[in-house]
C-alpha positions as CSV (number, residue, x, y, z in Angstrom):
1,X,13.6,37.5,0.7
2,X,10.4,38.0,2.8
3,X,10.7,34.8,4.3
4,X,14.0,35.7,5.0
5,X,13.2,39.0,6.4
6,X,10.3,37.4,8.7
7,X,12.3,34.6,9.8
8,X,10.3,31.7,8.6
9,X,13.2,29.5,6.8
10,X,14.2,27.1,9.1
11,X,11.0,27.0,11.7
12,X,8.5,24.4,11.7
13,X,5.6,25.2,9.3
14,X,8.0,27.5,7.2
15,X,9.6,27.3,3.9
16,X,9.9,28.6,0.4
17,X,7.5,27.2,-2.3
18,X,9.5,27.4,-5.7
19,X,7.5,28.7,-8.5
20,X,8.2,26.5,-11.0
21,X,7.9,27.4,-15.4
22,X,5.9,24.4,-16.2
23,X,4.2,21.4,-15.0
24,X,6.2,18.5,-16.0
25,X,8.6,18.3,-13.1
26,X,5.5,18.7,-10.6
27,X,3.4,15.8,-12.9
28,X,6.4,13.5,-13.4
29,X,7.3,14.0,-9.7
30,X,3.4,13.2,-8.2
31,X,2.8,10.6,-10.8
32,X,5.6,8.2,-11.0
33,X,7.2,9.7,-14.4
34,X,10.6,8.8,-12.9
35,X,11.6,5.4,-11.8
36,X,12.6,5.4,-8.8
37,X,9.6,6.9,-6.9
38,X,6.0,6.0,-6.5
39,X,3.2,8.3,-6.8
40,X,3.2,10.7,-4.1
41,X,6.7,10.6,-3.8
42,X,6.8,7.3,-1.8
43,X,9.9,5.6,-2.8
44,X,10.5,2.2,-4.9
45,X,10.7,-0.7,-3.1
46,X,14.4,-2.4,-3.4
47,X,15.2,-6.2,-2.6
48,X,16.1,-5.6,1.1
49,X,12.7,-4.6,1.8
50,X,11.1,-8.1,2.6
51,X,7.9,-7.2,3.9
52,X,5.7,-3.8,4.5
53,X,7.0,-2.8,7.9
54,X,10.8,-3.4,6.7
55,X,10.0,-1.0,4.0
56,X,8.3,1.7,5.6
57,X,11.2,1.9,8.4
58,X,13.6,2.5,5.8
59,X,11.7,4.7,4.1
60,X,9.8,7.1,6.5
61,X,11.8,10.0,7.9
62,X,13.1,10.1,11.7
63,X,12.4,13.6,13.3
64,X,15.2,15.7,13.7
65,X,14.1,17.3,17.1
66,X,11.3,15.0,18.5
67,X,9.8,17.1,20.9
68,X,6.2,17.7,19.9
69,X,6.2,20.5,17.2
70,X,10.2,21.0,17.4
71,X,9.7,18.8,13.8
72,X,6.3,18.9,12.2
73,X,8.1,15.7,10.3
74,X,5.4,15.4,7.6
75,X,6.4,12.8,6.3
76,X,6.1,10.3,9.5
77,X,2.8,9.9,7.8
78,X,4.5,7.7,5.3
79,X,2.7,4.6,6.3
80,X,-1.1,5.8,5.9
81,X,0.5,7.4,2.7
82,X,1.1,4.1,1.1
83,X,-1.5,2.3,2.3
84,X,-3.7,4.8,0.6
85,X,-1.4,4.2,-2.6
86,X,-1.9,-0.1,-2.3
87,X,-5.4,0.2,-2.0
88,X,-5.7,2.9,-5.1
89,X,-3.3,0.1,-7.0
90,X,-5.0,-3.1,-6.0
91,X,-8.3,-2.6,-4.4
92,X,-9.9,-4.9,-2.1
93,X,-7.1,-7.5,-3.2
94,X,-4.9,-4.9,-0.7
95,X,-5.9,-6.5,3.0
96,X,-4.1,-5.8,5.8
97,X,-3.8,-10.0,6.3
98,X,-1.5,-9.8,2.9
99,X,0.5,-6.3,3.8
100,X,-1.4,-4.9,1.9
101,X,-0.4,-6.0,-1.2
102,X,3.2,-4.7,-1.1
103,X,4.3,-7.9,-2.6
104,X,3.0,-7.1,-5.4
105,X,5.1,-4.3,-6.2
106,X,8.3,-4.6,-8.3
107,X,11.6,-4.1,-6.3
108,X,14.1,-2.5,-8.1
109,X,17.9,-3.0,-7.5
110,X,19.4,-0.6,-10.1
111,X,18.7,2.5,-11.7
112,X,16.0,2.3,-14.6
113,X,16.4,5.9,-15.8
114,X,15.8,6.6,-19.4
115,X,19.7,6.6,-19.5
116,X,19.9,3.2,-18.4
117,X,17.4,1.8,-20.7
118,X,18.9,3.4,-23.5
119,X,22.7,2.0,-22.5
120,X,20.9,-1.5,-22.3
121,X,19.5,-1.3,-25.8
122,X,23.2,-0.1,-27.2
123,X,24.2,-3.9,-25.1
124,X,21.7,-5.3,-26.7
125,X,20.0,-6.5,-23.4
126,X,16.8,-4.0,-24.2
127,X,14.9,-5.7,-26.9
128,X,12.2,-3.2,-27.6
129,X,10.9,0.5,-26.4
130,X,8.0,2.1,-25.8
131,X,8.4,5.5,-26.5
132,X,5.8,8.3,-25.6
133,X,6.1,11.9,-25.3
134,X,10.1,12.0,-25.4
135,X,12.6,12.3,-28.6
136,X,15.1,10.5,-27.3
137,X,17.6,10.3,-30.5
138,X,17.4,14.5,-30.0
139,X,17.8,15.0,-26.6
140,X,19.7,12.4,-25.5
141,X,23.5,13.4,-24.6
142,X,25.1,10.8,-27.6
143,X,22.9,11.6,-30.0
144,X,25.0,9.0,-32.4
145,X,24.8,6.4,-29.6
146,X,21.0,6.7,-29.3
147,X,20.5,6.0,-33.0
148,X,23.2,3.1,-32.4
149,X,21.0,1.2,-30.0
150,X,18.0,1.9,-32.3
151,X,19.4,0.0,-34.8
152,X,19.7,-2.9,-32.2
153,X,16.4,-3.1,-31.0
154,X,14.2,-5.8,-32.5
155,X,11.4,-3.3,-32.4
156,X,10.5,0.6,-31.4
157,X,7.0,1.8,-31.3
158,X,6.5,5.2,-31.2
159,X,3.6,7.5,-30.3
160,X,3.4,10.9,-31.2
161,X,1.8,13.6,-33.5
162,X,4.5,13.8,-35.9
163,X,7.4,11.6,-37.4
164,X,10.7,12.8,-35.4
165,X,14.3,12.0,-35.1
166,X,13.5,8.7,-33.5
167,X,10.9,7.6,-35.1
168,X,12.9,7.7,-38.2
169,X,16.1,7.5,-36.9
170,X,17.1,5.0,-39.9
171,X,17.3,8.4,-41.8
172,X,19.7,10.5,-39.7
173,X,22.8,11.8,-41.6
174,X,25.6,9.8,-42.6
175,X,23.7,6.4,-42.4
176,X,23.9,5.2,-46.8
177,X,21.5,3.1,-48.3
178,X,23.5,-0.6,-47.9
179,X,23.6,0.4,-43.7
180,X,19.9,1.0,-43.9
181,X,19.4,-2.3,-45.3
182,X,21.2,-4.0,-42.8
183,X,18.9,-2.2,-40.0
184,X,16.0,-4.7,-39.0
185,X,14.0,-2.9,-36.3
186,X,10.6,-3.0,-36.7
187,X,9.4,0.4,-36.0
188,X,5.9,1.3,-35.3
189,X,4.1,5.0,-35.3
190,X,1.1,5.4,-32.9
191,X,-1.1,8.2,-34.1
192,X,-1.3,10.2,-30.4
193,X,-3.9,13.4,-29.8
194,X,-2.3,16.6,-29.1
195,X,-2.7,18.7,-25.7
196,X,-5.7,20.1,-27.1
197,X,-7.2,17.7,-27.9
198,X,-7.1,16.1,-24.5
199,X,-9.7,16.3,-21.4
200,X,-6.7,16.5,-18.5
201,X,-5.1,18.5,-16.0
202,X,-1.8,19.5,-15.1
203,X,0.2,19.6,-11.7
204,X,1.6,22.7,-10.5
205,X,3.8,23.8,-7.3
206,X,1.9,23.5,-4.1
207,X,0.1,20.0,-5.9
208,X,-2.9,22.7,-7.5
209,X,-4.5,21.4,-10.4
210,X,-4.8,23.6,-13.3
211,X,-8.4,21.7,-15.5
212,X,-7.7,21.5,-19.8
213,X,-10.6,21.3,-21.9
214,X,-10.5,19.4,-25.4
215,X,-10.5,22.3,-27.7
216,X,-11.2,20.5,-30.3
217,X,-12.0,16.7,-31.1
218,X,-8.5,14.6,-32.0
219,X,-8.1,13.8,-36.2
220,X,-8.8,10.2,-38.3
221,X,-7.1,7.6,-36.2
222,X,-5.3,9.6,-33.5
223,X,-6.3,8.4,-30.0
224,X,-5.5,9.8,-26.4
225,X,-2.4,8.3,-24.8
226,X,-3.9,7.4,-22.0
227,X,-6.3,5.0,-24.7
228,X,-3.4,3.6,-26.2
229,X,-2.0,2.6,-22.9
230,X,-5.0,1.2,-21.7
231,X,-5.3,-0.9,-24.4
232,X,-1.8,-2.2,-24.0
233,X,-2.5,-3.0,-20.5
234,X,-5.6,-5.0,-21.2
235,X,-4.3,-6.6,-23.9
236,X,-1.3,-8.2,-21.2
237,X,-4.3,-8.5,-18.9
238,X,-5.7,-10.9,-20.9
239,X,-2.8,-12.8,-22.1
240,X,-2.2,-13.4,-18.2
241,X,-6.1,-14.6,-17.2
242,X,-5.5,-17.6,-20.1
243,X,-2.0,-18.4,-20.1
244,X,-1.3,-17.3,-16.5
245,X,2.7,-16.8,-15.7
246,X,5.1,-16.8,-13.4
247,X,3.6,-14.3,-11.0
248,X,0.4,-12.9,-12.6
249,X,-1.7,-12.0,-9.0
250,X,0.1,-8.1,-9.4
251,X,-1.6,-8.0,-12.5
252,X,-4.4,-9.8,-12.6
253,X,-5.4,-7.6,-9.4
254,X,-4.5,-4.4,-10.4
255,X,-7.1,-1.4,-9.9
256,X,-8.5,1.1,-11.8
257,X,-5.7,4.4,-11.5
258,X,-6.3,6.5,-9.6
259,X,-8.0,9.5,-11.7
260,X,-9.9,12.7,-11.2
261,X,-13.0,14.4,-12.6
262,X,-11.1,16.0,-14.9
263,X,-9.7,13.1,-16.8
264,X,-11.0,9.8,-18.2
265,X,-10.6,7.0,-15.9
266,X,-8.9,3.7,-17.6
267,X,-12.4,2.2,-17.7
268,X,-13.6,5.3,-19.6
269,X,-10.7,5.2,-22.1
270,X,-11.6,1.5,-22.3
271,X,-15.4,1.6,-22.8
272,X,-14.4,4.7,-25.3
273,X,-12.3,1.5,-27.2
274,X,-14.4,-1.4,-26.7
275,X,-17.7,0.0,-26.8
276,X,-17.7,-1.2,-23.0
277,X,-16.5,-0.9,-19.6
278,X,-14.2,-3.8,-18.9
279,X,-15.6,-6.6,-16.0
């Protein structure tokens, strides 16, 4: 209403920042949690987009009012934006020579929402999930058809601090002993630490960054997220460097995340596994 009052909605420079109840939306929104953006809100790639330039003229905002400060148009920056984000991905293997690297990118030509993957397992085109940080049998809108593609899947592994709904979904009401039987997913529970016991920080409206301390050390076998991932990707990493593949350079080249003093880089979660930080 004071924005209102002093005329700022609508004029260059103005706007309304919303104050948002948590930090997921801002997180999953700056970091890639959804699948059709890039970190910093840079969007995917699709097939059309052949080369760099393509992309980044389909992608970058035209000003509404060109005239010098008639449009601030932010976002005309989009270029320098994802250069920064090739470089953070790739390293020195992102050179202007290659475009950067923006091959390496996937392109995506459909949507890959959690929906999607779900439908895809129920097909039985989705062979396997990875499922962190989301109960998908309970939240899911078909609760009954969730479970369904569960019992498809040749394997589920599932990290969290507790058995839930879909990490034993082979128990939900109304499935008897004999269907059980007949159910041959291999499931897999990853101990994961909770939030605190976690070194991190969280993403809040205007991109501020709110620092988490461990409180207290995670139990027995339990290991950060960001550890188990790691160790996923250098396990594929390695499987590429002696078998190689159909296109392995994306991999084979890709950078440390980007990360910030306030959480663990992926070569400090994997010195923290292997004793070592990787070559």
């Amino acid at each position: 209403m004071i924005q209102l009052l002093m005329g700022n909605v609508g004029r260059a420079g103005g706007g309304v920042n919303a104050l948002r109840g948590h930090s997921n939306i801002q997180g999953a929104t700056d970091m890639a949690g959804v699948f059709d953006i890039l970190p910093g809100y840079l969007k995917m790639p699709n097939p059309t987009d052949t080369d760099f330039a393509t992309y980044i003229k389909r992608i970058t905002p035209t000003p509404a009012k060109p005239k010098e400060w008639d449009s601030f148009n932010y976002w005309s920056n989009t270029s320098k934006f994802a250069v920064s984000f090739l470089k953070a991905m790739y390293g020195d293997a992102a050179k202007k020579e290659n475009d950067w690297a923006f091959n390496y990118l996937p392109k995506i030509d459909r949507k890959f929402s959690w929906v999607e993957l779900w439908d895809g397992m129920y097909a039985g085109k989705v062979k396997g999930l990875l499922s962190f940080g989301m109960n998908g049998v309970a939240i899911g809108p078909n609760s009954e058809k969730n479970i369904d593609a569960l019992k498809k899947a040749d394997w589920l592994v599932v990290c969290d601090i507790y058995p839930e709904e879909t990490s034993s979904f082979w128990e939900s009401p109304g499935i008897t002993d004999d269907e059980k039987k007949q159910i041959k997913t291999e499931v897999y529970r990853l101990p994961g630490a909770g939030f605190a016991e976690k070194r991190w920080h969280l993403r809040q409206f205007r991109a501020l960054a709110a620092v988490e301390v461990a409180a207290v050390p995670s139990p027995g076998d339990a290991k950060l997220d960001q550890a188990i991932l790691a160790t996923i990707f250098l396990k594929v990493r390695e499987l590429y460097q002696k078998e190689g593949g159909k296109f392995p350079d994306a991999i084979l080249n890709a950078s440390w995340p980007y990360t910030t003093p306030y959480s663990p880089s992926l070569a400090e979660v994997a010195k923290e596994i292997n004793g070592k930080a990787p070559g």
